[in-house]
N, C-alpha and C positions, 0 to 999 in steps of 0.2 A: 504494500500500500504506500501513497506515497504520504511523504509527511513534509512536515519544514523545519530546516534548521536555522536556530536562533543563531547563526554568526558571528555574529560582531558582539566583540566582546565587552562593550560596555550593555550591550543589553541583554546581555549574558549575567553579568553580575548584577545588575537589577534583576532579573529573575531567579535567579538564586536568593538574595537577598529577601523576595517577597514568599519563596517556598520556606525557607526558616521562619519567620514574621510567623506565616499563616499556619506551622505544624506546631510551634512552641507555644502562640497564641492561646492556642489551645486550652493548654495546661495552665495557663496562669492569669485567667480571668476573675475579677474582683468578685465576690458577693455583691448582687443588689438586692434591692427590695422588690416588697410582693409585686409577682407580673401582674402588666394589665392586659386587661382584653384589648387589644388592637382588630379592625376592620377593614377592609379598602373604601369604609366612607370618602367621597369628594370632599378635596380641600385640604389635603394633609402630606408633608416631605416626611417619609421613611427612610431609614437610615441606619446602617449599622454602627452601633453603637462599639467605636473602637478599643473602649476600656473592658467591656466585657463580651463583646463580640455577639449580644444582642439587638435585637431588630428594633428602632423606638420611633417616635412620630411623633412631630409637633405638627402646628396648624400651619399653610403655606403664611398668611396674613399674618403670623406671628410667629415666626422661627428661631426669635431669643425665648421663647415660655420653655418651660420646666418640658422636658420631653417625657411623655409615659413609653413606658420600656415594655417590651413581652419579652416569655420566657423561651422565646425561640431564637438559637446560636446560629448563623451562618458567617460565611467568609465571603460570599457574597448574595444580593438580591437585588430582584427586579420584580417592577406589579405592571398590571394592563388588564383597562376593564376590569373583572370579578375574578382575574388571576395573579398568585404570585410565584414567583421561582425562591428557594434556596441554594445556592452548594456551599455545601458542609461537610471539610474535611476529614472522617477517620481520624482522630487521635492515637498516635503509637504505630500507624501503619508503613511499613516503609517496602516496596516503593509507595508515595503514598494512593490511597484512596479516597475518593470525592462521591458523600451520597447529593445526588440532584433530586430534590425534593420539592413536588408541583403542589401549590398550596389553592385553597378557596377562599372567598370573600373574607373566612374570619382568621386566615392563615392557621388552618389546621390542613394535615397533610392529605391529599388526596392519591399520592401517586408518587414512587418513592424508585430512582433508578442510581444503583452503585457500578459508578467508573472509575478507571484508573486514571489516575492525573490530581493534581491540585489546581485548586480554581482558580479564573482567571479574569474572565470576563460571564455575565449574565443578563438579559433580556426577556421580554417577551411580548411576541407580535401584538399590534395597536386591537386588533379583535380579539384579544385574550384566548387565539384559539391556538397557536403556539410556544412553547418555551424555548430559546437555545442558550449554548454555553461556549464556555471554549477554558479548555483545560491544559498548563503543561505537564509535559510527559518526561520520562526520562525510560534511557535503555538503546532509543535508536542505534544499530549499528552506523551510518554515517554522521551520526550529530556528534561533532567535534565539539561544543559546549557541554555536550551531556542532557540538552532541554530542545524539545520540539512540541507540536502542540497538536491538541484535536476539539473541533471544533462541530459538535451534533446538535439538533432538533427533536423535540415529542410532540408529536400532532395530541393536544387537551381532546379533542375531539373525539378522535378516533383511537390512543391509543398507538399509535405509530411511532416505533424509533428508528430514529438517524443518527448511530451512535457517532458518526463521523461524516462533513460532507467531500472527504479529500476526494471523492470521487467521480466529483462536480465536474464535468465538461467544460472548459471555460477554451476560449481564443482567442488570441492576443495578435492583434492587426491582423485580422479577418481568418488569422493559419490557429488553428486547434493544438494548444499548448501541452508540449508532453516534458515534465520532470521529475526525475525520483523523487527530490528536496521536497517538491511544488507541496502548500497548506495552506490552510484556510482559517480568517480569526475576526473576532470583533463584529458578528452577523450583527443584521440590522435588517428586519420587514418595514414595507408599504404595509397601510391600510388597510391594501384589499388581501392582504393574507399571503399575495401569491409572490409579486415582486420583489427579492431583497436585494443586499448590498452587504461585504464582506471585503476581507482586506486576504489579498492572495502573496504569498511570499514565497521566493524564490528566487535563485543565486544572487544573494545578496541585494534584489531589490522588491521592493513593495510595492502594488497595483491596486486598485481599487476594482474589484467585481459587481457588475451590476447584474441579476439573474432572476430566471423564472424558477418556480419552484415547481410547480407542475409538468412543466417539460424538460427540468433538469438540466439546465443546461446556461454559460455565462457568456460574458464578455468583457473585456478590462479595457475602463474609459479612463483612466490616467493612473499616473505613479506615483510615486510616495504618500500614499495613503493608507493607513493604519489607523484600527479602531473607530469605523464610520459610524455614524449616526443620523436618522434619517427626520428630517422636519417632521412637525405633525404634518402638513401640508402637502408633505412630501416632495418638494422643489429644491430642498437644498441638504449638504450633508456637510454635520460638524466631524472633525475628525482632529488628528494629531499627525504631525508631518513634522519628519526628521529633521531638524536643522544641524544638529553636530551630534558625535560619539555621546546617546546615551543622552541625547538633547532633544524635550520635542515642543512644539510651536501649535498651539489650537487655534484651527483658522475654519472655515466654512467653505464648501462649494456648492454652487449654483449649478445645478441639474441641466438646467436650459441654456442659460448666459456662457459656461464656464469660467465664471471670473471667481477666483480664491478672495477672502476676503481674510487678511489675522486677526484674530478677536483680542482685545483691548489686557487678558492677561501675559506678559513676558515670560513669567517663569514657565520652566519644563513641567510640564503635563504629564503624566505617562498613567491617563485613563479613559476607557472609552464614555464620551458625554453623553448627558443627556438633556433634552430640551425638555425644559418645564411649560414651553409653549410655543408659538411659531418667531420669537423674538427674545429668548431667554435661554442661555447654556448653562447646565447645572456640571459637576465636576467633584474630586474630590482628590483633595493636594495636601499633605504637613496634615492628616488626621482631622480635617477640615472640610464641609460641603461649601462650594462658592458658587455666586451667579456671576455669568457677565454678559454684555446685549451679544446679541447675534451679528448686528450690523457693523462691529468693528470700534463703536463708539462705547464712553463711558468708561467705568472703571469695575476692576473685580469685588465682588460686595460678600461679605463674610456671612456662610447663611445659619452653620451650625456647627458647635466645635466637637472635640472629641466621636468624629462623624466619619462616615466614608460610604461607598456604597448608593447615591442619592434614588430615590425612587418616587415621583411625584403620581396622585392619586386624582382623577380629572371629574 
């Protein structure tokens, strides 16, 4: 099958770096107080709570209030519509294991799949009727890092898994792209369920995949794109774009126009965003959720600390 290797070795030691975080994490989360019931009621930023690696929620309209916390641990989440995602590490597992755990309206578990990898990234389609992930792996015989990644979907619907899409048809200037390396990361659905977008990697450089999901099959509409993220609107896609060794840059592209736009934060990024609306980038930097406009203007606004993970409720 084929995979991608994480190359370069600054981003190599970032991801080592966040596979310790996330296995020791584990083990050393604080006591909190009695859980509350959380909901996907409208109007509320979910968030994993970085001191104890609980899920908590303030109001969007008040994101300095006191956060009520549940008693549910992930390493990372995502909600859409009446659905939520977990991955949740295995404690003490090595190599490690990641359960991917599909939640309903009141985040109790409805549907519960154990893969190898530590989390990385999490989602799910704006119809709540998919979840995907993207996990690194280790063992590859060619990954000279030791980390490569996979990156699956489970139809809520139907029950379908795609434990991996490396096996996505994609073509790169109109010729059908064939590489060992070749992987897939950072998925992102349209609306209508069917259209995504996904960050394809290989010998050393990064593509942006626009693809059907139904006919299985892509195409790569520019480079250096990593960790896409798809407007509500669906017109434009925030992502994270390499400027230096282990350096990245959140900037926006226009679907239609193709004009990149960088969004108003400097510092390196290294997470896939999410819009809180068609004019708002949420993010999560220094154990911090932050906003910043869409349009390039403005400054980055501190939304919640001790945070990561953002997940906004519509």
């Amino acid at each position: 099958m084929k995979k991608l290797v994480l190359a370069l070795t600054g981003t190599a030691l970032l991801v080592a770096a966040a596979v310790t975080y996330t296995v020791s994490a584990r083990h050393n989360t604080a006591e909190a107080g009695p859980a509350a019931q959380l909901t996907l009621d409208a109007g509320q930023l979910l968030f994993r709570d970085t001191k104890t690696g609980q899920v908590a929620s303030v109001p969007v309209g008040n994101t300095q209030a006191k956060p009520q916390v549940s008693g549910l641990k992930c390493d990372r989440f995502a909600v859409a519509k009446q659905t939520a995602v977990c991955l949740a590490v295995k404690p003490g597992t090595l190599p490690a294991v990641t359960d991917v755990l599909v939640l309903d309206d009141h985040l109790a578990v409805r549907h519960t799949e154990t893969l190898p990898g530590t989390p990385s990234r999490a989602r799910v389609s704006p119809d709540g009727k998919r979840v995907y992930w993207t996990l690194f792996v280790t063992g590859d015989s060619y990954a000279e890092t030791g980390f490569s990644t996979r990156a699956g979907v489970y139809e809520v619907d139907t029950g379908r898994l795609v434990k991996t899409i490396e096996e996505l048809p994609v073509f790169v200037g109109g010729e059908r792209y064939f590489a060992a390396d070749a992987n897939y990361w950072g998925i992102t659905f349209a609306p209508d369920g069917n259209r995504f977008y996904a960050t394809l990697g290989s010998k050393g450089k990064t593509y942006l995949v626009e693809a059907d999901y139904a006919r299985y099959r892509g195409k790569t509409l520019r480079e250096n794109v990593e960790c896409p993220s798809l407007s509500p609107d669906a017109t434009r896609i925030a992502f994270k774009k390499k400027v230096g060794e282990g350096v990245w840059r959140l900037s926006v592209f226009d679907l239609k126009t193709m004009k990149e736009t960088e969004l108003a934060e400097t510092r390196s990024v290294d997470d896939q965003a999410l819009w809180q609306d068609d004019h708002t980038v949420l993010y999560g930097l220094d154990n911090t959720v932050w906003a910043v406009p869409a349009d390039g203007s403005g400054a980055p606004a501190k939304l919640a600390e001790d945070a990561a993970s953002p997940a906004v409720t519509g």
